[in-house]
N, CA, C and O atoms as a GROMACS GRO file, in nm:
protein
  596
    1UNK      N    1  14.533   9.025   6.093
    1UNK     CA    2  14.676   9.021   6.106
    1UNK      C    3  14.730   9.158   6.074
    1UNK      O    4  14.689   9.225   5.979
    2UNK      N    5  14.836   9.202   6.167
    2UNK     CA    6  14.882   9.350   6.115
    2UNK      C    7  15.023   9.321   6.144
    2UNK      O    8  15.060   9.247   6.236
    3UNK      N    9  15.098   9.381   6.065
    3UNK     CA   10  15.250   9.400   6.054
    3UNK      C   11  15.325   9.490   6.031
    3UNK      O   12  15.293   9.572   5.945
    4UNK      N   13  15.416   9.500   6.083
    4UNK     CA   14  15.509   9.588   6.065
    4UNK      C   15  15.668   9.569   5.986
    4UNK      O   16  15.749   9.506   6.054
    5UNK      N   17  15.703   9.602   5.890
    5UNK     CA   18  15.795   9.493   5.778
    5UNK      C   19  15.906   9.594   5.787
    5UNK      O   20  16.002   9.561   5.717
    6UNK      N   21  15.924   9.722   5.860
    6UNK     CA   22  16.038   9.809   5.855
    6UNK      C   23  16.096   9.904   5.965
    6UNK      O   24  16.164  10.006   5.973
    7UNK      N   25  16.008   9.779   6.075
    7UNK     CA   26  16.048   9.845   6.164
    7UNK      C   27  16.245   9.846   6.245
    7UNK      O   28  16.299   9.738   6.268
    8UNK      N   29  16.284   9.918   6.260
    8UNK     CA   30  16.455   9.969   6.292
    8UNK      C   31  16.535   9.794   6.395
    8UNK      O   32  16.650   9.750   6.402
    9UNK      N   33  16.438   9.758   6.438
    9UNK     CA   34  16.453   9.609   6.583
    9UNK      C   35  16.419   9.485   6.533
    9UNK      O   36  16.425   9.383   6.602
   10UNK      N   37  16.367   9.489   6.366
   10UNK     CA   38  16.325   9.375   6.323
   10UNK      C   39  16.152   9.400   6.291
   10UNK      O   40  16.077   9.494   6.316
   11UNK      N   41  16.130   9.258   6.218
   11UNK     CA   42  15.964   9.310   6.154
   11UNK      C   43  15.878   9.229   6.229
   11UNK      O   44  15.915   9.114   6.250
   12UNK      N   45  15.756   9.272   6.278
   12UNK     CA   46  15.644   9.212   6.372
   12UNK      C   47  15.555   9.189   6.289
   12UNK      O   48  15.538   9.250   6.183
   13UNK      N   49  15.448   9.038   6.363
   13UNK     CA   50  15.338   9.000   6.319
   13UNK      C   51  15.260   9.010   6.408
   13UNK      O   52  15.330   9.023   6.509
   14UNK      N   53  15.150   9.011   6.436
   14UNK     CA   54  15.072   8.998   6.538
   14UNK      C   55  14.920   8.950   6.470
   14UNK      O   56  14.856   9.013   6.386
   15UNK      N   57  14.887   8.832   6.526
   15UNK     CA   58  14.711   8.805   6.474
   15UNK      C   59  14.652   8.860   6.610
   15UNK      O   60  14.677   8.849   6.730
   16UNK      N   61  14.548   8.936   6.517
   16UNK     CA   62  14.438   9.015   6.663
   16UNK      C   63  14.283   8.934   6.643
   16UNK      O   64  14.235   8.875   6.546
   17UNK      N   65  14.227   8.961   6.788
   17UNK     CA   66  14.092   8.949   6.770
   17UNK      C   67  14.050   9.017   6.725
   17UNK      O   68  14.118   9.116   6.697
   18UNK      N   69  13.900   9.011   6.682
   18UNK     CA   70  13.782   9.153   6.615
   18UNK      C   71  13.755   9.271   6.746
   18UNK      O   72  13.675   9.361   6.771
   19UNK      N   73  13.855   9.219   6.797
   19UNK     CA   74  13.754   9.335   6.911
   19UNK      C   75  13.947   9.408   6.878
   19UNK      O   76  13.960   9.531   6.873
   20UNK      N   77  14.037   9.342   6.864
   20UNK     CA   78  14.183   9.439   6.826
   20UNK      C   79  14.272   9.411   6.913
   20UNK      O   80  14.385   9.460   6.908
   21UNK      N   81  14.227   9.321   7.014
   21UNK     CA   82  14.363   9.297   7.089
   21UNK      C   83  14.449   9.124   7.048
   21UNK      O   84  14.398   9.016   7.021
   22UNK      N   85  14.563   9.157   7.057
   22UNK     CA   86  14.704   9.078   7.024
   22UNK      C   87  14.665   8.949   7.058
   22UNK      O   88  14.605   8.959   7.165
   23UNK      N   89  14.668   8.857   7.029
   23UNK     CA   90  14.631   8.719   7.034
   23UNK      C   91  14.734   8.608   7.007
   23UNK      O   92  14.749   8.495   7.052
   24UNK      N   93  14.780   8.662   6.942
   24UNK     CA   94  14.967   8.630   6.907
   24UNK      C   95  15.042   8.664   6.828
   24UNK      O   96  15.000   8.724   6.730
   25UNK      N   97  15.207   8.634   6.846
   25UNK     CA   98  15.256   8.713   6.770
   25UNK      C   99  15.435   8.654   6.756
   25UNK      O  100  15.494   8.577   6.830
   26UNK      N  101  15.482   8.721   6.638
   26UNK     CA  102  15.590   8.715   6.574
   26UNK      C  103  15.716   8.773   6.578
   26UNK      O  104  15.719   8.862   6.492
   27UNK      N  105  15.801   8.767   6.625
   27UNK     CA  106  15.896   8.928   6.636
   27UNK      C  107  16.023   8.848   6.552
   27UNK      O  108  16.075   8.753   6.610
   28UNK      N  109  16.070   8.884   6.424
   28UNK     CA  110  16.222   8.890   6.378
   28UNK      C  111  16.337   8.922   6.483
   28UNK      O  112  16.321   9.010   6.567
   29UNK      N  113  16.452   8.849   6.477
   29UNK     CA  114  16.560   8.811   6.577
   29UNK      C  115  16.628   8.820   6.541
   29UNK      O  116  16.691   8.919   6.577
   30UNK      N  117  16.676   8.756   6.462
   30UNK     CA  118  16.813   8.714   6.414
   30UNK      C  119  16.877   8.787   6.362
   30UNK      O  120  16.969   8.848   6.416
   31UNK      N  121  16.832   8.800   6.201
   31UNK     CA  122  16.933   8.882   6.135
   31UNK      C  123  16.966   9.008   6.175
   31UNK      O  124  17.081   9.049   6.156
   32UNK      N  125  16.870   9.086   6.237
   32UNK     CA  126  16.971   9.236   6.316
   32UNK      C  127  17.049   9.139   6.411
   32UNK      O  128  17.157   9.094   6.371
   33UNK      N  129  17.002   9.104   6.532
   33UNK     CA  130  17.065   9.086   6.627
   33UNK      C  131  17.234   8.972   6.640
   33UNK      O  132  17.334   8.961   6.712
   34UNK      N  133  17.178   8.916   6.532
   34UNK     CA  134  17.309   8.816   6.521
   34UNK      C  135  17.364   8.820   6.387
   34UNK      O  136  17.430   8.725   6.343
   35UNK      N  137  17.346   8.902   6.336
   35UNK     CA  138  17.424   8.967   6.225
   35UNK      C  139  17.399   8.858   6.105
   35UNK      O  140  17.485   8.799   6.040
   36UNK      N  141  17.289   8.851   6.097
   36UNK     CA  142  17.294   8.667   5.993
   36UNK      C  143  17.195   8.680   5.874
   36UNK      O  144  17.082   8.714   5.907
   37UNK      N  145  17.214   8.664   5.771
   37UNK     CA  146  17.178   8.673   5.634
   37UNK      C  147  17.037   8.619   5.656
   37UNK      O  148  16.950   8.658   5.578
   38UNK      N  149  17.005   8.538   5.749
   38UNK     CA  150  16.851   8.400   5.759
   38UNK      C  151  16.770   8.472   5.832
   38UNK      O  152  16.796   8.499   5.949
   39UNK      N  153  16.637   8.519   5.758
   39UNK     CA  154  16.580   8.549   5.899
   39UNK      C  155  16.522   8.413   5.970
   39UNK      O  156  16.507   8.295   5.939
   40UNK      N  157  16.498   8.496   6.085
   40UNK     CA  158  16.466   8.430   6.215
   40UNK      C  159  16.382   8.491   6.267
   40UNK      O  160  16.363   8.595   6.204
   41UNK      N  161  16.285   8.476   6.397
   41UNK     CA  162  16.197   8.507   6.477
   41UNK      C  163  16.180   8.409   6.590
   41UNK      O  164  16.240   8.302   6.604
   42UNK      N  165  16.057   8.478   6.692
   42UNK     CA  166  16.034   8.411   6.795
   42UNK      C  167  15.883   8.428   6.823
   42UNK      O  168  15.833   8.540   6.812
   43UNK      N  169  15.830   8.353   6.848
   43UNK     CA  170  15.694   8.301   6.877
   43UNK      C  171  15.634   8.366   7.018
   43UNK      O  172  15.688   8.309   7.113
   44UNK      N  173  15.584   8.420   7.041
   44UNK     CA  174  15.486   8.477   7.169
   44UNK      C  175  15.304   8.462   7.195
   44UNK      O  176  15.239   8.459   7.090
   45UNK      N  177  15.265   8.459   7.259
   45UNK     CA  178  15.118   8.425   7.303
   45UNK      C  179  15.118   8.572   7.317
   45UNK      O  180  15.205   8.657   7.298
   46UNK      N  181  14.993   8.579   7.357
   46UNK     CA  182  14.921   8.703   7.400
   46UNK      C  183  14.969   8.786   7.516
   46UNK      O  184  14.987   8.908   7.514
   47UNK      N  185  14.986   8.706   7.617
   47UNK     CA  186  15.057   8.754   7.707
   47UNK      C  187  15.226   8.812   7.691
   47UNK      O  188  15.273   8.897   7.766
   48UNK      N  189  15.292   8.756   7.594
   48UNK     CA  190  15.431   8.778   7.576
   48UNK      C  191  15.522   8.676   7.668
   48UNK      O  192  15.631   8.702   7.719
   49UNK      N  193  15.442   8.543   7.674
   49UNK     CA  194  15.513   8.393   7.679
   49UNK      C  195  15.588   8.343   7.554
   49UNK      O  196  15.536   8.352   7.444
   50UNK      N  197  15.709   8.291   7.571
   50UNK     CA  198  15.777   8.282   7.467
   50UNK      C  199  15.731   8.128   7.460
   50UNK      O  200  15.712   8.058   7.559
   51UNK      N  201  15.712   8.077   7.285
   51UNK     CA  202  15.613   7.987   7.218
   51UNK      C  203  15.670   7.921   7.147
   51UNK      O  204  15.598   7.843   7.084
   52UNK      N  205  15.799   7.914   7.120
   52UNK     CA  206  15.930   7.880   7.009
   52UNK      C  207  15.984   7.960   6.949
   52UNK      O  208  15.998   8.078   6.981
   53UNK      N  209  16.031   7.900   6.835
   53UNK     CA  210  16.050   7.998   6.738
   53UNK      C  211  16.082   7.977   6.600
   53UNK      O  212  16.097   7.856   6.586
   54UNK      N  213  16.106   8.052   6.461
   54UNK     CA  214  16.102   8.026   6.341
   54UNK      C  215  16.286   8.055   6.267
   54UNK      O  216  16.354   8.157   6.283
   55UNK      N  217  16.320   7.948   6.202
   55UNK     CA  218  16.463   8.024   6.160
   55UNK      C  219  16.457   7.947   5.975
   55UNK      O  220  16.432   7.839   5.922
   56UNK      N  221  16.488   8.052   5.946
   56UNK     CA  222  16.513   8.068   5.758
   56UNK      C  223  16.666   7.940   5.777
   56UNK      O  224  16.765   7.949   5.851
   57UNK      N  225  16.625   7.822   5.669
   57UNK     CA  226  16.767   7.766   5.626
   57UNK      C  227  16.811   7.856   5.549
   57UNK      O  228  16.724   7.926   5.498
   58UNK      N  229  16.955   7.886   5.515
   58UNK     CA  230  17.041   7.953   5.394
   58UNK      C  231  17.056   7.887   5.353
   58UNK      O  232  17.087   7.942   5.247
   59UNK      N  233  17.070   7.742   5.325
   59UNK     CA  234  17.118   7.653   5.208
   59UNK      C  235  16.989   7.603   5.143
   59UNK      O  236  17.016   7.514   5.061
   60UNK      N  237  16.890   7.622   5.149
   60UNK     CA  238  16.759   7.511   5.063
   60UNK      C  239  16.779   7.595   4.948
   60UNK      O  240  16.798   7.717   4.940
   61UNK      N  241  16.771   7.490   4.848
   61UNK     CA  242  16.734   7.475   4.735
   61UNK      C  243  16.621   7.562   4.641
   61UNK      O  244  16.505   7.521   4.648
   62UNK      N  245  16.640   7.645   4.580
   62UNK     CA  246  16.515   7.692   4.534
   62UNK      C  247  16.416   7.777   4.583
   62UNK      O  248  16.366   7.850   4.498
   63UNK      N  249  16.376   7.787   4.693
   63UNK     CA  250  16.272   7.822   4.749
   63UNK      C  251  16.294   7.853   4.911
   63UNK      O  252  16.346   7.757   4.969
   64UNK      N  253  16.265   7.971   4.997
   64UNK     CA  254  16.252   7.973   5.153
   64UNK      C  255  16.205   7.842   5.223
   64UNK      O  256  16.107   7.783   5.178
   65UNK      N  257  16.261   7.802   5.315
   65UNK     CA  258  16.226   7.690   5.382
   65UNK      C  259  16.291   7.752   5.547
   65UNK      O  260  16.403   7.794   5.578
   66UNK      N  261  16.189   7.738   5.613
   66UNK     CA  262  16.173   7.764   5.735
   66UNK      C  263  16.155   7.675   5.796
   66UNK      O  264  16.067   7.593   5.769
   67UNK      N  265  16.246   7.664   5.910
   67UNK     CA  266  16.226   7.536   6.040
   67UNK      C  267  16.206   7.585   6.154
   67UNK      O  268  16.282   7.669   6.202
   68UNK      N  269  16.094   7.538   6.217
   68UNK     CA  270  16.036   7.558   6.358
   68UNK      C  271  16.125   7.544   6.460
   68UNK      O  272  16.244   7.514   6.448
   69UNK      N  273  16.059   7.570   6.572
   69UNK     CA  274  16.180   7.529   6.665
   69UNK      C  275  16.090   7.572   6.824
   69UNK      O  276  16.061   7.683   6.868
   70UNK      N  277  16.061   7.411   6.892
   70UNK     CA  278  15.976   7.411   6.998
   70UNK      C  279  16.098   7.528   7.155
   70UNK      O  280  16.207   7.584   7.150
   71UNK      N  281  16.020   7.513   7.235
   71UNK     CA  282  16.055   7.632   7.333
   71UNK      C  283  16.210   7.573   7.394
   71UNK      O  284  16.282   7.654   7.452
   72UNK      N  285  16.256   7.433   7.377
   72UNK     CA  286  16.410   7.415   7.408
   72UNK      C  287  16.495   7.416   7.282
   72UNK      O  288  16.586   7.333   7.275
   73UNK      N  289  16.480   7.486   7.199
   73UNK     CA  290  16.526   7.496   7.056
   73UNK      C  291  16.546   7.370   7.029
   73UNK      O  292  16.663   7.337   7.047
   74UNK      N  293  16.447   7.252   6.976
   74UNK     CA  294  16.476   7.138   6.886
   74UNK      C  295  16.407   7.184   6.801
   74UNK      O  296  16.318   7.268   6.815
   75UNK      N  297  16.457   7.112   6.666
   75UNK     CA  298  16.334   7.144   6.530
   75UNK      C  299  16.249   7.050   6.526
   75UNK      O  300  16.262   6.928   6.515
   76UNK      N  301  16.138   7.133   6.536
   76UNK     CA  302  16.028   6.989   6.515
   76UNK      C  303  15.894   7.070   6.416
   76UNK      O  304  15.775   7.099   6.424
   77UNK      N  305  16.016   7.079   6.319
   77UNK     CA  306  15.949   7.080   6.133
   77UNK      C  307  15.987   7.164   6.075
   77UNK      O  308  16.085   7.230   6.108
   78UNK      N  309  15.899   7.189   5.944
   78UNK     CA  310  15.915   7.268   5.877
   78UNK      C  311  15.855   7.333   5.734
   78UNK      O  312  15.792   7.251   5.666
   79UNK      N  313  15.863   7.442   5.690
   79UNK     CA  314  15.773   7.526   5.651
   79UNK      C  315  15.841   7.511   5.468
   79UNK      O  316  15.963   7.522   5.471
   80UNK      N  317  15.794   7.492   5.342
   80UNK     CA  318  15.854   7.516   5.199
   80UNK      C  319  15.754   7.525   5.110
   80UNK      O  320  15.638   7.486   5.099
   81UNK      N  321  15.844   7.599   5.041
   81UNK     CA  322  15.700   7.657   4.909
   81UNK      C  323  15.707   7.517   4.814
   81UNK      O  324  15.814   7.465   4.782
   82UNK      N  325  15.581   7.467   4.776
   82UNK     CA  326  15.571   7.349   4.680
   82UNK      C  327  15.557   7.400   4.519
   82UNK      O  328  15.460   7.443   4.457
   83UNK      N  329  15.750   7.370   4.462
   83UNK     CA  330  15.729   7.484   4.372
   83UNK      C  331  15.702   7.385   4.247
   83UNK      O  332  15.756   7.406   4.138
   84UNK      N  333  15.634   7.298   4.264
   84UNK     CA  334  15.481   7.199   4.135
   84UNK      C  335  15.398   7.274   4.139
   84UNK      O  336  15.401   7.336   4.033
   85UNK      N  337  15.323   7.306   4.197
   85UNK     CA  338  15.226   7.440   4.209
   85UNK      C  339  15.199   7.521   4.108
   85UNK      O  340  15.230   7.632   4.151
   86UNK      N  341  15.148   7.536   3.969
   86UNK     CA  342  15.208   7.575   3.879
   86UNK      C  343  15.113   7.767   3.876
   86UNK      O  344  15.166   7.872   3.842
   87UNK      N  345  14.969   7.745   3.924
   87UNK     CA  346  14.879   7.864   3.907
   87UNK      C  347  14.846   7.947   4.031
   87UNK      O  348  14.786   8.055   4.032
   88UNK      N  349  14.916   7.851   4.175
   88UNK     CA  350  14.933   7.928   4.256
   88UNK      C  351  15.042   7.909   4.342
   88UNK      O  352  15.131   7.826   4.324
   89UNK      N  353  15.031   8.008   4.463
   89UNK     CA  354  15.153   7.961   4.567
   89UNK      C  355  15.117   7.836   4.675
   89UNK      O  356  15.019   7.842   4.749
   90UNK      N  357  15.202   7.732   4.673
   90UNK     CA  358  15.163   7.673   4.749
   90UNK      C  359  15.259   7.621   4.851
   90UNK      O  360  15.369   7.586   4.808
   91UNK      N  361  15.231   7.609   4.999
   91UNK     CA  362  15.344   7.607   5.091
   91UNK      C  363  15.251   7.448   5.157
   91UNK      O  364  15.137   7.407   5.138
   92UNK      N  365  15.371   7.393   5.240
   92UNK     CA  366  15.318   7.260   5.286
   92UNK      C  367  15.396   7.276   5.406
   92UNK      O  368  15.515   7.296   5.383
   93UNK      N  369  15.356   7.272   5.552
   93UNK     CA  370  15.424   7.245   5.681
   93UNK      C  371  15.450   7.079   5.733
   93UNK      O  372  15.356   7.007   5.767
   94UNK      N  373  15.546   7.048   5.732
   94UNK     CA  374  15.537   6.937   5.804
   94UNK      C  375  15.622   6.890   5.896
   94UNK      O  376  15.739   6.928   5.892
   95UNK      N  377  15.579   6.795   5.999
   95UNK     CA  378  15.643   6.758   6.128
   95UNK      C  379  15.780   6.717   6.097
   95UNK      O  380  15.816   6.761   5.988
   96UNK      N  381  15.895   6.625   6.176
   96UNK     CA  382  16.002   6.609   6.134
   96UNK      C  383  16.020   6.454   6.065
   96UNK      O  384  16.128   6.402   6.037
   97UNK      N  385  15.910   6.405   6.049
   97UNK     CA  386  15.901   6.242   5.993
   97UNK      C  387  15.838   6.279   5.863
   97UNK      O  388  15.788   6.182   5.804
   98UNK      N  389  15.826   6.416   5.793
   98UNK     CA  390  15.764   6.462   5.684
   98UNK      C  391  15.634   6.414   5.665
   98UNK      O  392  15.586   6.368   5.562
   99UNK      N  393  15.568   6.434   5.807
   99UNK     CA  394  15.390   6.401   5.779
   99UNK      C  395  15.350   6.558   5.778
   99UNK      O  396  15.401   6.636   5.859
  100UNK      N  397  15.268   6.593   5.693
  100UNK     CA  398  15.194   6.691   5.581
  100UNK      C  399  15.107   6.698   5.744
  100UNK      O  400  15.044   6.608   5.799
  101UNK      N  401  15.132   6.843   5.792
  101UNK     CA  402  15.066   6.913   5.930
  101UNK      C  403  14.935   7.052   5.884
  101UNK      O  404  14.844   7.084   5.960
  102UNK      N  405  14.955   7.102   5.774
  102UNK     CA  406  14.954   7.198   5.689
  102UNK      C  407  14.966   7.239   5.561
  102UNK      O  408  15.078   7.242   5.508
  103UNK      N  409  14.857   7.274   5.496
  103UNK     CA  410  14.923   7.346   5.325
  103UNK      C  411  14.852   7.452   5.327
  103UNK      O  412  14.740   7.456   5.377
  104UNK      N  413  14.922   7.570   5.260
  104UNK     CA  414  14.821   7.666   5.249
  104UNK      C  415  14.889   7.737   5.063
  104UNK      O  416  14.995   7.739   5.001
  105UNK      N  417  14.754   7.780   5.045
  105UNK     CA  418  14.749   7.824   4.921
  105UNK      C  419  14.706   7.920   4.860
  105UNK      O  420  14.583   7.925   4.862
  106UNK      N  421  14.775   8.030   4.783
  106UNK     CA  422  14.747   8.160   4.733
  106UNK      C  423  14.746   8.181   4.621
  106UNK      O  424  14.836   8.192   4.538
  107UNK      N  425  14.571   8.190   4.612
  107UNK     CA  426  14.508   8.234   4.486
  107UNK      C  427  14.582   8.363   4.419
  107UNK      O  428  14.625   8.452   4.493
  108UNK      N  429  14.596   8.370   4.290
  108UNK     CA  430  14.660   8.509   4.240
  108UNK      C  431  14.542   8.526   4.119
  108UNK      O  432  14.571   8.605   4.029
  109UNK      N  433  14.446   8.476   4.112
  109UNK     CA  434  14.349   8.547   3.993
  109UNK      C  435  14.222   8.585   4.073
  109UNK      O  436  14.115   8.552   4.022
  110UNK      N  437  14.219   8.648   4.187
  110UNK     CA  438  14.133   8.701   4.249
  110UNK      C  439  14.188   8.833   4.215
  110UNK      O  440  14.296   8.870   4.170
  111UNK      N  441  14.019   8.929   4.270
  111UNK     CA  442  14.119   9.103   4.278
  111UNK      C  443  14.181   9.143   4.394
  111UNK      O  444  14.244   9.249   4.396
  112UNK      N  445  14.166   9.030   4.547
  112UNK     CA  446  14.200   9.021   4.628
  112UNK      C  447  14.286   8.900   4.650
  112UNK      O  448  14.295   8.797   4.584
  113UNK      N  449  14.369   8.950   4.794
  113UNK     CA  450  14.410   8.818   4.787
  113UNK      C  451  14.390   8.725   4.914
  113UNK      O  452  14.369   8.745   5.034
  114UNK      N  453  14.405   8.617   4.836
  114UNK     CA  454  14.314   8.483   4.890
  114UNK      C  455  14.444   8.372   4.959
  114UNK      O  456  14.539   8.325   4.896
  115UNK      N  457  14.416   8.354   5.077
  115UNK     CA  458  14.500   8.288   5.176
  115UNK      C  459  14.414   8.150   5.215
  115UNK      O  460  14.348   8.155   5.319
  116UNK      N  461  14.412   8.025   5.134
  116UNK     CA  462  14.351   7.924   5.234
  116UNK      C  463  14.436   7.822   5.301
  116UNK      O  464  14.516   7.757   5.233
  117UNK      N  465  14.423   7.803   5.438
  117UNK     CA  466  14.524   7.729   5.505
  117UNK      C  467  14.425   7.585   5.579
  117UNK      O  468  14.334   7.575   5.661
  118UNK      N  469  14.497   7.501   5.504
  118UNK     CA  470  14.434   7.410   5.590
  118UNK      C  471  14.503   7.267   5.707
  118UNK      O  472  14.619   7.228   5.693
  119UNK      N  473  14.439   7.226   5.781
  119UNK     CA  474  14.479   7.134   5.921
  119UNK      C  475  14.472   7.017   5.819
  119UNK      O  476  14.376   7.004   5.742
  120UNK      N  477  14.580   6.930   5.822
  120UNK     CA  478  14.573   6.812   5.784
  120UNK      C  479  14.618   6.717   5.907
  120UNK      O  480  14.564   6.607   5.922
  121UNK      N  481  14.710   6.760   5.988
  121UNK     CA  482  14.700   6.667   6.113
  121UNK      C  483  14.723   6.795   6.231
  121UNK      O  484  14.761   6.910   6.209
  122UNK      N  485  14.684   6.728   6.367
  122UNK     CA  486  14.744   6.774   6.443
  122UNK      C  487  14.865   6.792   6.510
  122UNK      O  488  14.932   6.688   6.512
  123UNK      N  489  14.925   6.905   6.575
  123UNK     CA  490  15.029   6.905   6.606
  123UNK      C  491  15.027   6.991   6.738
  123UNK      O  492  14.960   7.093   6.748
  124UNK      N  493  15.127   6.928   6.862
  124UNK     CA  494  15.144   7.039   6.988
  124UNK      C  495  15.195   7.144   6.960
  124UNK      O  496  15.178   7.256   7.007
  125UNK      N  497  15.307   7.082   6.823
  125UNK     CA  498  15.426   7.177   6.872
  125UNK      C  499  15.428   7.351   6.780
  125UNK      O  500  15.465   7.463   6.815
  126UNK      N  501  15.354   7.286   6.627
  126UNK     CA  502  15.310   7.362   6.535
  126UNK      C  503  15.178   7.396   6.533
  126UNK      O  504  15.112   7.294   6.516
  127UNK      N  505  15.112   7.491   6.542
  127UNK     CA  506  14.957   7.523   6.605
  127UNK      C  507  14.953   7.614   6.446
  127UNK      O  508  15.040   7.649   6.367
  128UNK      N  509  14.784   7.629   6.452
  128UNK     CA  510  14.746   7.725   6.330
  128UNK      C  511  14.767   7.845   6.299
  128UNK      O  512  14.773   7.896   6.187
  129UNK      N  513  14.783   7.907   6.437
  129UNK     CA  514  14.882   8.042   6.439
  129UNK      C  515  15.008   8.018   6.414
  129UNK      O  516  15.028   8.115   6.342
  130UNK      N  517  15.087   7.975   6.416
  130UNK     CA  518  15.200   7.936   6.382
  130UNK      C  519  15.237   7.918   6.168
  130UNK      O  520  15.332   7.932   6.092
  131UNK      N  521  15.084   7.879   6.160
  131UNK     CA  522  15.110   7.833   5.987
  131UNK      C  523  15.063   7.933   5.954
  131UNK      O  524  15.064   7.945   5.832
  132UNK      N  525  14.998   8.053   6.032
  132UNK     CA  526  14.943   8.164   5.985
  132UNK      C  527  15.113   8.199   5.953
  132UNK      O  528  15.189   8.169   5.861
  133UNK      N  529  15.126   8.272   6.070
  133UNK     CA  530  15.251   8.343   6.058
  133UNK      C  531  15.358   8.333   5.942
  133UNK      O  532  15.421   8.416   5.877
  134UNK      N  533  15.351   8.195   5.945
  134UNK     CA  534  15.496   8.200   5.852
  134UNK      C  535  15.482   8.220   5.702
  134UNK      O  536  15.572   8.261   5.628
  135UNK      N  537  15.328   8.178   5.655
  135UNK     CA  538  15.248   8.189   5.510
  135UNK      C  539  15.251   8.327   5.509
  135UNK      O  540  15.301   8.388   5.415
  136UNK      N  541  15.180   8.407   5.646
  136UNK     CA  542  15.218   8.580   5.643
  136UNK      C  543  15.382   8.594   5.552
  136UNK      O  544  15.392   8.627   5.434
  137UNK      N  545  15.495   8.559   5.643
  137UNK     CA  546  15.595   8.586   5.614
  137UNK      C  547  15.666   8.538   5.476
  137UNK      O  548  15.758   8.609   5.437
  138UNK      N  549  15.635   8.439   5.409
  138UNK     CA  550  15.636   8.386   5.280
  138UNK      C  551  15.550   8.440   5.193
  138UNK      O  552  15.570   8.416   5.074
  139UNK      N  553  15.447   8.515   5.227
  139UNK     CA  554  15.411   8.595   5.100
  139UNK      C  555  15.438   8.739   5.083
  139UNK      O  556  15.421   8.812   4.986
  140UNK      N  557  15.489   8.766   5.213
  140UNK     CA  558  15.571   8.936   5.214
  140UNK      C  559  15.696   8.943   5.158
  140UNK      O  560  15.736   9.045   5.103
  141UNK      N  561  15.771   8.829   5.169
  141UNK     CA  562  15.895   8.782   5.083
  141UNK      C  563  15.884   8.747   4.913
  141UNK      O  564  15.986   8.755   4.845
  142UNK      N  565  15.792   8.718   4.869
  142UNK     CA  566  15.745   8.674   4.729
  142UNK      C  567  15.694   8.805   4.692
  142UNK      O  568  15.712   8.823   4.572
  143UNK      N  569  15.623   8.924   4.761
  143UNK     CA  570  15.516   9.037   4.705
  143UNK      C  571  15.651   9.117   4.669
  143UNK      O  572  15.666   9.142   4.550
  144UNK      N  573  15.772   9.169   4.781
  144UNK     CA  574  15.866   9.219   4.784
  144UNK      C  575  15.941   9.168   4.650
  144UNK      O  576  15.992   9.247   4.571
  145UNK      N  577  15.942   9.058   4.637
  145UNK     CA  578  16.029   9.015   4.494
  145UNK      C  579  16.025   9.044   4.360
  145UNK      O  580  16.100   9.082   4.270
  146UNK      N  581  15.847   8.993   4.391
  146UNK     CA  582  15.791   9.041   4.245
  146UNK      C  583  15.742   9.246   4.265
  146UNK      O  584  15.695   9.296   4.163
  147UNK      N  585  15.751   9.296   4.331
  147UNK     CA  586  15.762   9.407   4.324
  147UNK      C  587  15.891   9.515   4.250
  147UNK      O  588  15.873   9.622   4.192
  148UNK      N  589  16.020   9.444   4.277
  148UNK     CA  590  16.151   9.479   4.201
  148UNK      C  591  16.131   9.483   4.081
  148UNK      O  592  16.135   9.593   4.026
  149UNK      N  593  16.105   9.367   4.006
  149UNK     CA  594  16.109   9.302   3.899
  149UNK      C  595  16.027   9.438   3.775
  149UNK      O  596  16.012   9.411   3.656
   0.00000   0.00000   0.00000
């Protein structure tokens, strides 16, 4: 996965193959373009087919919570940090009937850091690239935080 978090048009994700080419990817939207406090993004394949897309609620409670959003903009789920979790980070994706699609979890007593994401059901609309991405984007938001501090 490589990113770009400052770029002037918004911040990119992209997961590559081992051989280095784009496999899919992420592009921020919103808040430059529509002047809006939430980020947002949009979903692309390899080719640069548009795949949905991702938008930050401003009102949740506590913690980033991100809702999906299939290719006719309906939401169908969503992304929150499970803040019981007490020794690590833990995020849970789920469809819109709150069936558990995804959790992924970040070790912090490694010297590295440790990303495990796992499939608990399937989904069309939310794919594993998709739970990549946004765990990408929820821990660049948490590193940035505790970096101030």
């Amino acid at each position: 996965m490589t990113g770009d978090f400052w770029h002037p048009f918004g911040d990119t994700l992209a997961l590559e193959t081992p051989a280095g080419d784009v496999a899919y990817r992420e592009h921020q939207s919103r808040r430059l373009l529509a002047l809006s406090i939430a980020r947002g993004g949009v979903f692309a394949t390899a080719d640069g087919t548009y795949d949905g897309a991702l938008r930050e609620k401003v009102w949740a409670l506590f913690f980033h919570q991100y809702q999906f959003l299939d290719k006719s903009g309906n939401i169908v789920g969503q992304s929150r940090r499970n803040p019981f979790h007490l020794f690590a980070t833990s995020y849970r994706i789920t469809d819109n009937n709150g069936k558990r699609l995804y959790t992924a979890t970040t070790e912090r007593w490694h010297l590295t850091k440790q990303i495990k994401i796992k499939q608990v059901r399937s989904s069309k609309q939310i794919n594993m690239k998709k739970a990549v991405m946004v765990t990408a984007i929820e821990e660049a938001i948490d590193e940035a935080k505790r970096s101030k501090r």
